[in-house]
N, C-alpha and C positions, 0 to 999 in steps of 0.2 A: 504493500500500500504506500511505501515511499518512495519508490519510484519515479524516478521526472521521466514525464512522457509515458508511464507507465500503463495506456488504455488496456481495460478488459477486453472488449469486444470491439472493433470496429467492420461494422457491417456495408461497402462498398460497390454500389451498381451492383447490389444480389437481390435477385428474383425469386418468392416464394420459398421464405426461411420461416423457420419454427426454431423460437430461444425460449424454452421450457426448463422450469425446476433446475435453474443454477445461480450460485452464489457471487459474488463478485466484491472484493476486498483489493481496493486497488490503486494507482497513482496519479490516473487520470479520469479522463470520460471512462464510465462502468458499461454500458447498453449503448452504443453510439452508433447513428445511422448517416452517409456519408454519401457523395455520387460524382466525384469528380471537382477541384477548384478552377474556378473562372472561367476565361476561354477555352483552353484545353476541357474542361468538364463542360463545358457546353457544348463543344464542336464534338467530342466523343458522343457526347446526350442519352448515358445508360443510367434511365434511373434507378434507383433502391424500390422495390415496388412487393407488395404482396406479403406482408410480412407481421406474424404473430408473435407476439412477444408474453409470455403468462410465468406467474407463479414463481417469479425471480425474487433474489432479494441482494441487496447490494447498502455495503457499510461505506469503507470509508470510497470515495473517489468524485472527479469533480461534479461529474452531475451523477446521476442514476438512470433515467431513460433523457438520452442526448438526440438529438437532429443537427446536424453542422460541424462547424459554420462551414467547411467543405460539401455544397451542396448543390455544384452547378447543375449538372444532371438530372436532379430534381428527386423529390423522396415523397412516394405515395401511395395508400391503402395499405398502411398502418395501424392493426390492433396492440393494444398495451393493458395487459389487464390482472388484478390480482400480483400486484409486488408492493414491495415494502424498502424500502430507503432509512434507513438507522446512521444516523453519523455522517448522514455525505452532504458536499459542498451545496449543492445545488438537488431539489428532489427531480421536475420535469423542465429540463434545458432542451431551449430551441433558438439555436443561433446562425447570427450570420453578418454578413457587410456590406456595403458599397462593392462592385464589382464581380460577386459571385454570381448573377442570376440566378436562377433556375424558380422552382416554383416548390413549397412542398403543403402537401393539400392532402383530404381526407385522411385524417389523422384522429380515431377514436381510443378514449383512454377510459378507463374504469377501476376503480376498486381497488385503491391505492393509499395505503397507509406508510407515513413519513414519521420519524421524532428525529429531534435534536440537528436539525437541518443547519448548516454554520451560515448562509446566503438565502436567498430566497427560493420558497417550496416551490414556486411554478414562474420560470422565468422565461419570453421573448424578445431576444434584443437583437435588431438590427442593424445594432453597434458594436460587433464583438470588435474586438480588441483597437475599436479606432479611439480618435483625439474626441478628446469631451467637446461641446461648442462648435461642432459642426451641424447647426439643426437647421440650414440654409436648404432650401428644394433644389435637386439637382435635374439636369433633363433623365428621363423614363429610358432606356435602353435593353436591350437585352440582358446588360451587367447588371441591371436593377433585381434584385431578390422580391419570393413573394412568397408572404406568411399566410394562408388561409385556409377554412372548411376543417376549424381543428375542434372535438367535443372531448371536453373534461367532467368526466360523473362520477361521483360515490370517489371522495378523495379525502381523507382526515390527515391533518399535520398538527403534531402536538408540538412545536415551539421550532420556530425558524426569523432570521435576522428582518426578513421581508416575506409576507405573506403570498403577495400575486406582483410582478415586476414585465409591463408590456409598454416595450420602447420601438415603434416604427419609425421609418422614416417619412418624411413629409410629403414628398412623391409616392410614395407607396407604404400607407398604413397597411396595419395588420389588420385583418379582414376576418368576419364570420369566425370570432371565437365564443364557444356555448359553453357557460359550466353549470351545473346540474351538482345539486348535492355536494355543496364542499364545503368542509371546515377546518378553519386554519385559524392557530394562535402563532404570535411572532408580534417582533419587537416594533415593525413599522408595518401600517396597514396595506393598502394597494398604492403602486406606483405606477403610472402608465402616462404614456403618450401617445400621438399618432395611432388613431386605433378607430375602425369603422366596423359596425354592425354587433358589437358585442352583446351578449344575451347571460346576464345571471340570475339565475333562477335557484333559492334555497340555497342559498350563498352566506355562509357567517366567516368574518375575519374579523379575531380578538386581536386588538394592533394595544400593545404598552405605550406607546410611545407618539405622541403627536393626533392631527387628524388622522379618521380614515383614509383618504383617497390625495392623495399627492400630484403634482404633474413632474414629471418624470426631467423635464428641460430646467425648470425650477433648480431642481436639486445637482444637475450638471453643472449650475451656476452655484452653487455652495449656500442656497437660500434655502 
């Protein structure tokens, strides 16, 4: 689990995978779903497609079930259902940046129990690893990434640093996210920005600290 660089899985332009009944203790992304970076993964264009995921459970590592941010190719029809995240950085990570493209869409998750999360239990950032204060619109292109059609049900988190964390970009918010049934304690409440069509329905987030609901650009600026 100390490991740098040390991923559990990474699952890569594969078609119709079953990841059943295994543990994951590890260094980096634990469950990570991946299809190629930028041009070269767009000009290749295989996406990650058709794939079940159940009955895992994953301690320490950065996230627990990952998407990205290598994801030009695109990653879709995605089940995720019945795991558990104990100790890890991130519970459900779904990342990515300026210049990746691809699209990653119909992505169902269910029945998903987390503690002690060190980051936030269910994160989308369209900003992995860029500079803070870039929230300028850029032009739409192929290199433009795209977050949507993803449903989040039946998910308990007993204590994480950020409850819910959805950061789009301004050209292309995160689209048609559903949660259904969640509850989450953590120290700061929901943080989002750039984000169209959202649906939460039977939705509790105990936040310690501050308001509920945050804008995401705010807190890049240190406010």
């Amino acid at each position: 689990w100390h490991a740098q660089n040390g991923a559990g899985l990474d699952l890569e332009s594969c078609r119709n995978v079953l990841v059943e009944n295994s543990i994951f203790d590890v260094g980096d992304d634990a469950i990570c779903l991946k299809s190629g970076k930028d041009e070269i993964g767009r000009k290749i264009g295989v996406p990650t497609e058709n794939v079940i995921i159940r009955d895992c459970k994953v301690y320490h590592g950065h996230g627990g079930f990952v998407v990205g941010s290598e994801m030009s190719g695109g990653v879709r029809n995605v089940t995720v259902t019945r795991c558990e995240f104990i100790g890890t950085d991130v519970g459900l990570r779904f990342k990515t940046t300026r210049g990746r493209g691809g699209v990653v869409e119909k992505i169902k998750i269910d029945q998903i129990n987390m503690i002690n999360i060190d980051g936030p239990a269910i994160t989308f950032d369209m900003y992995y690893d860029a500079a803070p204060g870039n929230e300028i619109a850029a032009a739409v292109t192929d290199a433009t990434p795209q977050f949507r059609d993803v449903a989040i049900s039946k998910v308990i988190c007993r204590g994480a640093a950020v409850g819910i964390f959805l950061r789009g970009l301004p050209e292309m918010p995160i689209r048609k996210l559903k949660f259904n049934q969640v509850e989450i304690t953590a120290r700061k409440g929901v943080v989002m920005s750039a984000c169209e069509q959202l649906a939460f329905n039977d939705v509790l987030v105990e936040n310690e600290q501050g308001q509920i609901l945050f804008n995401s650009a705010e807190q890049n600026n240190g406010q």
